[in-house]
ChimeraX commands (.cxc) that place a marker at each C-alpha (Angstrom):
marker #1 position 0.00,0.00,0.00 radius 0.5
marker #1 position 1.37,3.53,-1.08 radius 0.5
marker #1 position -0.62,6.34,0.35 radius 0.5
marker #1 position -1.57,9.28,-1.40 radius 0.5
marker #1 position -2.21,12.57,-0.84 radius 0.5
marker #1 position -6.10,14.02,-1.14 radius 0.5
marker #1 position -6.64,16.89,-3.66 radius 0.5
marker #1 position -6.35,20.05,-2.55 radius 0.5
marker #1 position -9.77,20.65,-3.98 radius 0.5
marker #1 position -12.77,18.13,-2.62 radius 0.5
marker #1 position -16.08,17.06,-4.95 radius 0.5
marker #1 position -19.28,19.09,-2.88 radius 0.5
marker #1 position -20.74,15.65,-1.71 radius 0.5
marker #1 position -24.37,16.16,-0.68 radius 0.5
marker #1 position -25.71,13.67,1.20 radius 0.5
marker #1 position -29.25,12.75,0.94 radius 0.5
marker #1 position -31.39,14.74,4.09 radius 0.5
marker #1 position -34.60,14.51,6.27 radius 0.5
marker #1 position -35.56,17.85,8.32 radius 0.5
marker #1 position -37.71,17.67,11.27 radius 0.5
marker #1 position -39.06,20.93,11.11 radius 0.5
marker #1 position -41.32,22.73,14.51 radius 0.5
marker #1 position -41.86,23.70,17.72 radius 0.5
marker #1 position -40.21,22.48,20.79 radius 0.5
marker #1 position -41.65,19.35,19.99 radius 0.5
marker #1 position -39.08,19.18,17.50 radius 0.5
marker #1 position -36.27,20.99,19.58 radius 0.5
marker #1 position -36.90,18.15,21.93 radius 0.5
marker #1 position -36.45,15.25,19.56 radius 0.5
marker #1 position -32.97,14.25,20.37 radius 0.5
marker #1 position -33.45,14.15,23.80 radius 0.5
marker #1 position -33.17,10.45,25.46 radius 0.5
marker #1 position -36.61,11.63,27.16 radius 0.5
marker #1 position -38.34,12.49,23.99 radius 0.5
marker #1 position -36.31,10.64,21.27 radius 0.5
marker #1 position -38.59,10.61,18.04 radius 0.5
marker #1 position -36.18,12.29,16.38 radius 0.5
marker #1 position -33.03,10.12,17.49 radius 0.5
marker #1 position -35.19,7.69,16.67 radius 0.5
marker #1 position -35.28,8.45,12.87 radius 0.5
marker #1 position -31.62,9.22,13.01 radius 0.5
marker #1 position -30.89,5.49,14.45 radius 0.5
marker #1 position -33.46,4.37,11.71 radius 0.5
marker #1 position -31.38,6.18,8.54 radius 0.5
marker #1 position -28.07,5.65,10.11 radius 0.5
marker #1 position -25.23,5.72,6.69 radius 0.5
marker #1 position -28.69,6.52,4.79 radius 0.5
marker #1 position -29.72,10.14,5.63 radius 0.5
marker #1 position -28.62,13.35,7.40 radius 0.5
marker #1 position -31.08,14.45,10.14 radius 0.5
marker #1 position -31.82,17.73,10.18 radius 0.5
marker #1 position -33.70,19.82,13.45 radius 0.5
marker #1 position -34.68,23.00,13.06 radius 0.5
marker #1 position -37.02,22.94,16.33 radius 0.5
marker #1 position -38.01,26.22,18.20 radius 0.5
marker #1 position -39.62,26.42,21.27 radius 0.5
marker #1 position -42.98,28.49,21.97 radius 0.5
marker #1 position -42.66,29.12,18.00 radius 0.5
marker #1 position -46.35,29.37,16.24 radius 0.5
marker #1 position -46.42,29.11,12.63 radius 0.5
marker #1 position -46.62,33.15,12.32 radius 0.5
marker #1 position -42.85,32.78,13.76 radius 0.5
marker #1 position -41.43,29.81,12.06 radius 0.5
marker #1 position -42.64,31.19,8.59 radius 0.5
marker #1 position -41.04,34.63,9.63 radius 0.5
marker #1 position -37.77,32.30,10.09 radius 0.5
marker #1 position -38.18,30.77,6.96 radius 0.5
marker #1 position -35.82,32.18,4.80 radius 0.5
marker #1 position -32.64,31.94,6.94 radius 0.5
marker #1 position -33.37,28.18,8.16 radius 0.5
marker #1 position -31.86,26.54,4.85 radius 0.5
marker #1 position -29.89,28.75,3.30 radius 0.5
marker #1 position -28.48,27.03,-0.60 radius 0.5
marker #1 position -30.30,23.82,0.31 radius 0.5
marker #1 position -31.24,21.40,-2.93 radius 0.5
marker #1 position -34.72,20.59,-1.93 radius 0.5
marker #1 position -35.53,19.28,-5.32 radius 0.5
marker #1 position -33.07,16.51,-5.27 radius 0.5
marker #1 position -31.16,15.93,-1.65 radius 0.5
marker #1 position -34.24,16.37,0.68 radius 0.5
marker #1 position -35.60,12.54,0.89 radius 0.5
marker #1 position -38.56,13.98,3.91 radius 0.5
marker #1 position -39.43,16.61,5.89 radius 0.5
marker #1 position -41.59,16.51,8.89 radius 0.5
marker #1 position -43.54,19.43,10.24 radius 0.5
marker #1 position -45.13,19.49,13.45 radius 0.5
marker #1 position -46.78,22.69,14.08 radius 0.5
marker #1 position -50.07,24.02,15.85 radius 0.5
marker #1 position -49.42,23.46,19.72 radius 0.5
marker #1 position -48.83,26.48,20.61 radius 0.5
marker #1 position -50.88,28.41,17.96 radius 0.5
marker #1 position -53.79,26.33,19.42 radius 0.5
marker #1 position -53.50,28.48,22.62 radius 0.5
marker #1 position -56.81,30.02,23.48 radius 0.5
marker #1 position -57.28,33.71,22.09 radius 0.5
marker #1 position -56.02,36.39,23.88 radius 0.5
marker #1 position -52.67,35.34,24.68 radius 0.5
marker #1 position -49.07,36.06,22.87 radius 0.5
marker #1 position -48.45,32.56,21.06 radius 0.5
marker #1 position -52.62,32.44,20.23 radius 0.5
marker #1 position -52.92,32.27,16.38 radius 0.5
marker #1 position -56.49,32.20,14.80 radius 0.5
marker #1 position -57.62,29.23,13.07 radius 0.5
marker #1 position -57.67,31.07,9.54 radius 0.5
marker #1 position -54.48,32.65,9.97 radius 0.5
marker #1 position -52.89,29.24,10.93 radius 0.5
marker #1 position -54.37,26.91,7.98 radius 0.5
marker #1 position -53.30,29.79,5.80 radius 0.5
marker #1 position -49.44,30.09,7.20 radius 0.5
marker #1 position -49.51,26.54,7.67 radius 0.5
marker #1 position -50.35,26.08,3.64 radius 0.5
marker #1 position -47.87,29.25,3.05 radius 0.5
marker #1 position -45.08,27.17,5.08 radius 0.5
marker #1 position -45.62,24.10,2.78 radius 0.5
marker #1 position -45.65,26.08,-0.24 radius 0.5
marker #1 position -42.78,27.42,0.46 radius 0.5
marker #1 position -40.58,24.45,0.14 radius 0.5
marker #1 position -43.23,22.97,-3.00 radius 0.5
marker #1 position -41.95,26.20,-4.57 radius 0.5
marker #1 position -38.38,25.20,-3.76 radius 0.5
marker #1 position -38.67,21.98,-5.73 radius 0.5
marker #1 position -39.65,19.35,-3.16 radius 0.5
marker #1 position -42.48,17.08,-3.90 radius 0.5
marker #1 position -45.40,17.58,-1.94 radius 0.5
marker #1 position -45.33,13.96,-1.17 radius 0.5
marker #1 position -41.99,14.31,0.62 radius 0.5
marker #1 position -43.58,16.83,3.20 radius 0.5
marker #1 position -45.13,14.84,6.26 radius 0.5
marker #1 position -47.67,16.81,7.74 radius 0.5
marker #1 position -48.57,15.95,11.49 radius 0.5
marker #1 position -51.01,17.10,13.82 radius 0.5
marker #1 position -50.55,18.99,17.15 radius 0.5
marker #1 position -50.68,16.26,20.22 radius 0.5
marker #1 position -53.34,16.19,22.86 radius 0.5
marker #1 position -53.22,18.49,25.93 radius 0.5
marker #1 position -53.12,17.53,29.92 radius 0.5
marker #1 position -53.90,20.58,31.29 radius 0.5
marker #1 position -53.36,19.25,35.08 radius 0.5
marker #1 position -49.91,18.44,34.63 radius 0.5
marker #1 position -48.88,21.60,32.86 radius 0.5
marker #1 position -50.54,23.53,35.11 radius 0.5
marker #1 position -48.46,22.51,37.86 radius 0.5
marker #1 position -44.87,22.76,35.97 radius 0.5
marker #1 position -46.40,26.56,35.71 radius 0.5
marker #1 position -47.07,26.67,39.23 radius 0.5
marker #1 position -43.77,25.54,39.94 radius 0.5
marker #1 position -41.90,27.72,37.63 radius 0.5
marker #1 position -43.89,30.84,38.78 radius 0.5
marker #1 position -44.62,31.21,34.82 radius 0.5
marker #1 position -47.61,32.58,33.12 radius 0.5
marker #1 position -50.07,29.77,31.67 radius 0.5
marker #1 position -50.64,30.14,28.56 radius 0.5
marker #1 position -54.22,28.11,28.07 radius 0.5
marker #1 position -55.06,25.28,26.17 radius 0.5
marker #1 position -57.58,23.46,25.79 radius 0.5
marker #1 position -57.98,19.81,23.62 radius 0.5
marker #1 position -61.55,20.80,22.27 radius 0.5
marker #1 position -59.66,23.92,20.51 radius 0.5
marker #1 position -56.16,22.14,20.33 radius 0.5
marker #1 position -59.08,19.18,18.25 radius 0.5
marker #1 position -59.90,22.09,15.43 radius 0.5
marker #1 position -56.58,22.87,14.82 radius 0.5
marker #1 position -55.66,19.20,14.36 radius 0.5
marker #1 position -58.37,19.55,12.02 radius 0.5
marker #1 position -57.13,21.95,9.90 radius 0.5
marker #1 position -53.59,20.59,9.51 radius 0.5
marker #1 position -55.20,17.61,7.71 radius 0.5
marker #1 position -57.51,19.78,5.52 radius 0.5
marker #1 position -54.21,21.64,4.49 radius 0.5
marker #1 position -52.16,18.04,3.93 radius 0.5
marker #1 position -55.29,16.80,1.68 radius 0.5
marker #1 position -55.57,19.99,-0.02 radius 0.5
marker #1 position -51.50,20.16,-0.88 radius 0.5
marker #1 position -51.34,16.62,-1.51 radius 0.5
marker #1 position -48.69,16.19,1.37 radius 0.5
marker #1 position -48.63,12.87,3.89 radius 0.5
marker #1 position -50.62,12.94,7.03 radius 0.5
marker #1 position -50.02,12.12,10.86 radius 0.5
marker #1 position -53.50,12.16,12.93 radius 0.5
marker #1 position -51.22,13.09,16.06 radius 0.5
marker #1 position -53.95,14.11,18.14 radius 0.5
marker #1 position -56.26,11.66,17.41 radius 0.5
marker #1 position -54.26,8.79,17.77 radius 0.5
marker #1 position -53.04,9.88,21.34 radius 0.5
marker #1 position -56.54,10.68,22.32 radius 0.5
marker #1 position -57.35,6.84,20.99 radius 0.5
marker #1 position -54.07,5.60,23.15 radius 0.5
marker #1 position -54.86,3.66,26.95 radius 0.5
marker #1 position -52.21,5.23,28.36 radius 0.5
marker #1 position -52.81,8.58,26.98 radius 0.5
marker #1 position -52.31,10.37,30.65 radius 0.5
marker #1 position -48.54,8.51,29.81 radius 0.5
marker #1 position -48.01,10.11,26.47 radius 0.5
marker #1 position -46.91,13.72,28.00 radius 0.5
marker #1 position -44.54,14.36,30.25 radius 0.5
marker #1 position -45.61,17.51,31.46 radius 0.5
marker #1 position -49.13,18.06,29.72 radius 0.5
marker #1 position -47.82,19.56,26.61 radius 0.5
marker #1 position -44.44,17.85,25.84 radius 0.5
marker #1 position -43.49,14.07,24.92 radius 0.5
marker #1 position -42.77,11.93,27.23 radius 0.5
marker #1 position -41.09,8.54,26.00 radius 0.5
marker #1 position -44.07,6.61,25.62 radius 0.5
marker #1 position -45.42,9.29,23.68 radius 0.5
marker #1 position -42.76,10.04,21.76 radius 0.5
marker #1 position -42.21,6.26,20.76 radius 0.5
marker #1 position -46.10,6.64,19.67 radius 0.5
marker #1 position -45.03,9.37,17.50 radius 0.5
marker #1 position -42.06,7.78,16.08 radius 0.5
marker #1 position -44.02,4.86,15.31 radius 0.5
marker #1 position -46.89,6.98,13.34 radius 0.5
marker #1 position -43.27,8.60,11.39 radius 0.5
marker #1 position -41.63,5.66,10.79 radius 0.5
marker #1 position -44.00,3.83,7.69 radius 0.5
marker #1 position -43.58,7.24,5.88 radius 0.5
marker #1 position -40.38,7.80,6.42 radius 0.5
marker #1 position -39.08,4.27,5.19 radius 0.5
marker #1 position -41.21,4.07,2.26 radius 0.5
marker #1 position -39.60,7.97,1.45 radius 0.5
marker #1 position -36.00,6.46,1.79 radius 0.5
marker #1 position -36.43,3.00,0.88 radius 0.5
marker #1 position -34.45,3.51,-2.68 radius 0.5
marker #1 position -31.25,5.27,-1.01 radius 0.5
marker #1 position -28.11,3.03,-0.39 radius 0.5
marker #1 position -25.98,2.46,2.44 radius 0.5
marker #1 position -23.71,5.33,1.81 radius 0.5
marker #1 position -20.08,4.37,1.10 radius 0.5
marker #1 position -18.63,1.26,0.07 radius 0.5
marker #1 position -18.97,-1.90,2.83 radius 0.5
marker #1 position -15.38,-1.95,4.03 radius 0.5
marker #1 position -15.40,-5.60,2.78 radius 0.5
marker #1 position -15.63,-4.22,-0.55 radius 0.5
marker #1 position -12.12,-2.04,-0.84 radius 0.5
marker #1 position -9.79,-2.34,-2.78 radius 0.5
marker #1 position -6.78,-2.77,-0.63 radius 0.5
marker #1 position -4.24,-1.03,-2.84 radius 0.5
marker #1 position -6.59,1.54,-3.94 radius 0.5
marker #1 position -9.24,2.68,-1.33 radius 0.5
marker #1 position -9.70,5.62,-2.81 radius 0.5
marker #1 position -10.82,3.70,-6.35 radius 0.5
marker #1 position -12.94,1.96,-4.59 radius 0.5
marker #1 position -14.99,5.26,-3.08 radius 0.5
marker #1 position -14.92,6.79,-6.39 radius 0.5
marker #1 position -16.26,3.76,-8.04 radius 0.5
marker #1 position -19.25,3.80,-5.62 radius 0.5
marker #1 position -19.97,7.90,-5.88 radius 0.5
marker #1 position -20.16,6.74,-9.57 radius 0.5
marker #1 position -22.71,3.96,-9.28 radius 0.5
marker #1 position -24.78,6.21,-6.93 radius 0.5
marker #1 position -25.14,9.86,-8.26 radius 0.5
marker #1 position -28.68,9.63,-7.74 radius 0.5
marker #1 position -28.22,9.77,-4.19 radius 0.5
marker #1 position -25.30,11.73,-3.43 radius 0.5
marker #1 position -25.03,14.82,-5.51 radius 0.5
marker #1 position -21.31,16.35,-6.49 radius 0.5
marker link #1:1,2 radius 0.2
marker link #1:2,3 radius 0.2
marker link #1:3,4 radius 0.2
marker link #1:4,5 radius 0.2
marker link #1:5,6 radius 0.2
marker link #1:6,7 radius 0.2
marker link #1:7,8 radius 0.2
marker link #1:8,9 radius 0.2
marker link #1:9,10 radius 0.2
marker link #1:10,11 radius 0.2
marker link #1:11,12 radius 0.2
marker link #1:12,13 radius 0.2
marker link #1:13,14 radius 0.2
marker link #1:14,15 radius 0.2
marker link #1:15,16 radius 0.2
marker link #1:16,17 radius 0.2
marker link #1:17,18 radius 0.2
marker link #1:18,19 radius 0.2
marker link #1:19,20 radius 0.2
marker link #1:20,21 radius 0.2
marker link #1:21,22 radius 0.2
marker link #1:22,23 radius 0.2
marker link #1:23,24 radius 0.2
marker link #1:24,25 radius 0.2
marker link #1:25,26 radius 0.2
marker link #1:26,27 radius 0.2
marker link #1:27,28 radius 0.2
marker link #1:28,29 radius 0.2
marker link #1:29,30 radius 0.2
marker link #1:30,31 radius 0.2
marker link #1:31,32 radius 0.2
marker link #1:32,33 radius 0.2
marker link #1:33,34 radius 0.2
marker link #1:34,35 radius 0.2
marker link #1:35,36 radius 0.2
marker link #1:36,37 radius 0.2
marker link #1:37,38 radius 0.2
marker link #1:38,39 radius 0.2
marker link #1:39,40 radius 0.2
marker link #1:40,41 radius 0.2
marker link #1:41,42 radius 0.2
marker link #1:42,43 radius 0.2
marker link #1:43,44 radius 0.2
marker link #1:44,45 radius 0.2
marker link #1:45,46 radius 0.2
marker link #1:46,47 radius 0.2
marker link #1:47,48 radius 0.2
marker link #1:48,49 radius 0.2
marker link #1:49,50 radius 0.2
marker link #1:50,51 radius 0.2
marker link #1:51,52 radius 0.2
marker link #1:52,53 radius 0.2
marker link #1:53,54 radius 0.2
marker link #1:54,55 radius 0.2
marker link #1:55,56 radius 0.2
marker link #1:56,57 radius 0.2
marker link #1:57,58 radius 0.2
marker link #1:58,59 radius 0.2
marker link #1:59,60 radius 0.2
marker link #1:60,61 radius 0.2
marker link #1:61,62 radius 0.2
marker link #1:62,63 radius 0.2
marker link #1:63,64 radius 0.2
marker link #1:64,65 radius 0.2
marker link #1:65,66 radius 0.2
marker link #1:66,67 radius 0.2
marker link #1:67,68 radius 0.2
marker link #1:68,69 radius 0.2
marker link #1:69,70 radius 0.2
marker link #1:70,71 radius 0.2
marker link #1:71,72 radius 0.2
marker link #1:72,73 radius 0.2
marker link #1:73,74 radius 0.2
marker link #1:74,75 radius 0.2
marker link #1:75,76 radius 0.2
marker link #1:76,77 radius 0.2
marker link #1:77,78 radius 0.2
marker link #1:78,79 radius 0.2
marker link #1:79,80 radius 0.2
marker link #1:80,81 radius 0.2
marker link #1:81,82 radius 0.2
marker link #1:82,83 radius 0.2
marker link #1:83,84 radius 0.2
marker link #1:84,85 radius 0.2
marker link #1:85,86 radius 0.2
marker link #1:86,87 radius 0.2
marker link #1:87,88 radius 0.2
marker link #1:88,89 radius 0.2
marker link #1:89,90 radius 0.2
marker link #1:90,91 radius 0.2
marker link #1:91,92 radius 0.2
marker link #1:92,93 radius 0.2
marker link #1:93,94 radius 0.2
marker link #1:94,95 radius 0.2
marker link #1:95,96 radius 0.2
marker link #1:96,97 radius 0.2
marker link #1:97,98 radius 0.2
marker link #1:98,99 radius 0.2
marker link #1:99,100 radius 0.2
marker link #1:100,101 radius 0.2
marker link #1:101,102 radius 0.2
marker link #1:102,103 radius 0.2
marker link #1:103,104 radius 0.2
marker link #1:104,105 radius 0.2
marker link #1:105,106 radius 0.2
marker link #1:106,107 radius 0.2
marker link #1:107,108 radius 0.2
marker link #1:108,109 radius 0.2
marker link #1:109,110 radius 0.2
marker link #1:110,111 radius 0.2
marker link #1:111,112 radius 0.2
marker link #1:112,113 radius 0.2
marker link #1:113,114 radius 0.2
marker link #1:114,115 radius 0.2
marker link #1:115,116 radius 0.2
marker link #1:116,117 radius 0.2
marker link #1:117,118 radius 0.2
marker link #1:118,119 radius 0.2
marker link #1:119,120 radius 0.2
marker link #1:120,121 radius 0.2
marker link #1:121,122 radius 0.2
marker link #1:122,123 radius 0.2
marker link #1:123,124 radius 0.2
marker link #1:124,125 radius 0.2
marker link #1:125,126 radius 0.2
marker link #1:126,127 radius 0.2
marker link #1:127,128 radius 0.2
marker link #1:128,129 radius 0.2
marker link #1:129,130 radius 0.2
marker link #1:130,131 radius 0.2
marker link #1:131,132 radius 0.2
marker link #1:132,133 radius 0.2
marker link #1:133,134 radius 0.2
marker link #1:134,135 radius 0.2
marker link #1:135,136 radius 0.2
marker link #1:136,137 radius 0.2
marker link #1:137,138 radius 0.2
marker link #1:138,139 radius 0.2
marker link #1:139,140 radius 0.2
marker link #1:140,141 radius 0.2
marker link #1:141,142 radius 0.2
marker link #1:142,143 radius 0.2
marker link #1:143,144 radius 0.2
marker link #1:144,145 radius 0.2
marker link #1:145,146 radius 0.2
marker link #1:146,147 radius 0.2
marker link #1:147,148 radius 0.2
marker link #1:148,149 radius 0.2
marker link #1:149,150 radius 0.2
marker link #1:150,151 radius 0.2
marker link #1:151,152 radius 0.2
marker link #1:152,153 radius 0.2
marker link #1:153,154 radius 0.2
marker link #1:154,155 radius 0.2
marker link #1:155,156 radius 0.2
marker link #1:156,157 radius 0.2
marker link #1:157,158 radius 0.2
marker link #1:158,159 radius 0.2
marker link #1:159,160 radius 0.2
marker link #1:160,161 radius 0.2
marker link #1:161,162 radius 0.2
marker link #1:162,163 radius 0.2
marker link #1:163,164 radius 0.2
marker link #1:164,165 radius 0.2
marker link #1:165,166 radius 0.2
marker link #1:166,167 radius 0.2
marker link #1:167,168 radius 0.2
marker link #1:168,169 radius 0.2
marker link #1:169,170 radius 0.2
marker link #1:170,171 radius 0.2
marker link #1:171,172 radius 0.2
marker link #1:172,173 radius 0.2
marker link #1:173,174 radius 0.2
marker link #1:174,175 radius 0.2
marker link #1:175,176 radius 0.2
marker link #1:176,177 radius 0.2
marker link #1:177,178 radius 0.2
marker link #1:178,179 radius 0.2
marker link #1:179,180 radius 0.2
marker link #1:180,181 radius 0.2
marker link #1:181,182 radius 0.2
marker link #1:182,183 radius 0.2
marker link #1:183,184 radius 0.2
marker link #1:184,185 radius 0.2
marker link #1:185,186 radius 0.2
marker link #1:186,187 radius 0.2
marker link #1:187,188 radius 0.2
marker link #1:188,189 radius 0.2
marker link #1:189,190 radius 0.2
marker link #1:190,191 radius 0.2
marker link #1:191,192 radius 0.2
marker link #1:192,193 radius 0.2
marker link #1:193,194 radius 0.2
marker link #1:194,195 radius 0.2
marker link #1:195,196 radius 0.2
marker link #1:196,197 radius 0.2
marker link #1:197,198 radius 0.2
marker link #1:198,199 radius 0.2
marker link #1:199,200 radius 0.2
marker link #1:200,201 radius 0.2
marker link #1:201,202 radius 0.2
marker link #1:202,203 radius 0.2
marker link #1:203,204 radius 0.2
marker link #1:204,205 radius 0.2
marker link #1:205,206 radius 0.2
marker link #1:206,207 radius 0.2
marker link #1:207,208 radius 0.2
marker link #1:208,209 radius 0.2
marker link #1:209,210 radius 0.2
marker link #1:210,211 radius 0.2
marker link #1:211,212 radius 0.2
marker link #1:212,213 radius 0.2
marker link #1:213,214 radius 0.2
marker link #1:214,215 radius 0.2
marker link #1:215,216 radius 0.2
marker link #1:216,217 radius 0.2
marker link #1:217,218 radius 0.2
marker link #1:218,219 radius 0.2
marker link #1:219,220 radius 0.2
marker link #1:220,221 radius 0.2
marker link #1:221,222 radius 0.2
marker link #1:222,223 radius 0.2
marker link #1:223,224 radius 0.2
marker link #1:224,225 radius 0.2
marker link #1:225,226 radius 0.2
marker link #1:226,227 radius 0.2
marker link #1:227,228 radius 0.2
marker link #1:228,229 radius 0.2
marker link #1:229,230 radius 0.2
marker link #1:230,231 radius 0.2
marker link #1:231,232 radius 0.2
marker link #1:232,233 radius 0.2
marker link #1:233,234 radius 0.2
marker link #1:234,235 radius 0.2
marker link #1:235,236 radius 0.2
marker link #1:236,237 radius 0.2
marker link #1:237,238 radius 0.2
marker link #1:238,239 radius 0.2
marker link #1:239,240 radius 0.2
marker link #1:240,241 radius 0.2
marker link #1:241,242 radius 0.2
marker link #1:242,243 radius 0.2
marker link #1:243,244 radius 0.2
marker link #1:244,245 radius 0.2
marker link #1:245,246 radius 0.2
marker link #1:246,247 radius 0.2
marker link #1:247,248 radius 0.2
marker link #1:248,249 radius 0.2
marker link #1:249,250 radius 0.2
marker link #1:250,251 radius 0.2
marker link #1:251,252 radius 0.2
marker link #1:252,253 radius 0.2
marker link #1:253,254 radius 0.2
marker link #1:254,255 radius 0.2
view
């Protein structure tokens, strides 16, 4: 084996992606307490980078406002494989209060948010569309209490209609759909799901993950393992080997 030096000048590899894209839902997501997000990253591991752009308290009047700086020179017509929005928890707060978004404002941000990467080049059905979860008002108003922090109100019967809307706006784009809400209000342990009335707790975010997951595999089922096996180099010539691979594979990984 001789060893030779890399160019000077590397190939722009882009690796095929998946963004989780919300509130602090999605913030959460890599957390070993709420680990949907992990979750898909141990699921896509040598398939996909996992993206999180996840901001806390964020309605959808916010997150569209942060649109524009989120993905700056991103490929969305050819290197995003799924992205995963989770938005309406905190929009669903009852009126009067600072993260409270009306229900025609937030079906028509929520459509403007989706268009917004359509318009980019992505596929509609790339974008997975999921509800807001359920709401357990007992439990997060005692984290309040503790925290001496304002409550902002919820309620499920509102939190319900905006679940509502998100799958109007999935059928009417043509994106996927996750029935979040109703599937935790369908759940046994559904008192389980949250661990603080408004954020995942494990159980809930494994129900999550598992509502993802079909979606998400059938969106990345075509991409390789990226890179060669190592049982597959050439010994005297690694790097022939990873060029010979990038070759066979430009569909997935751009240069």
């Amino acid at each position: 084996f001789e060893m030779t030096r890399l160019p000077s000048s590397q190939p722009l590899t882009v690796f095929p992606k998946v963004i989780l894209l919300g509130d602090s839902l999605t913030e959460l997501s890599m957390n070993p307490d709420s680990s949907w997000g992990a979750d898909i990253a141990n699921l896509l591991f040598r398939k996909a980078d996992i993206i999180v752009r996840g901001f806390s308290g964020y309605n959808t009047r916010m997150l569209y406002a942060a649109l524009p700086y989120l993905f700056t020179g991103m490929d969305f017509s050819n290197a995003v494989a799924a992205l995963c929005i989770c938005m309406g928890a905190n929009d669903a707060v009852l009126d009067g209060y600072l993260q409270s978004v009306s229900k025609e404002e937030f079906k028509e941000t929520l459509k403007e948010i989706c268009l917004h990467f359509i318009d980019k080049g992505l596929p509609s059905e790339r974008i997975i569309l999921s509800t807001p979860p359920i709401y357990y008002a007992s439990k997060w108003e005692e984290k309040k209490r503790l925290l001496n922090e304002e409550l902002q109100p919820r309620h499920n019967e509102n939190t319900k209609l905006y679940a509502t809307i998100v799958e109007q706006v999935a059928t009417e784009l043509g994106t996927r759909f996750i029935p979040l809400y109703s599937s935790m209000m369908q759940a046994t342990n559904r008192s389980d799901l949250l661990i603080d009335g408004v954020h995942f707790s494990l159980p809930g975010s494994n129900l999550y993950f598992s509502l993802l997951k079909p979606h998400i595999v059938q969106l990345t089922n075509r991409i390789p393992e990226l890179l060669p096996n190592w049982r597959n180099f050439d010994d005297d010539l690694p790097e022939k080997s990873i060029q010979e691979w990038m070759s066979e594979n430009d569909d997935f990984v751009r240069f």
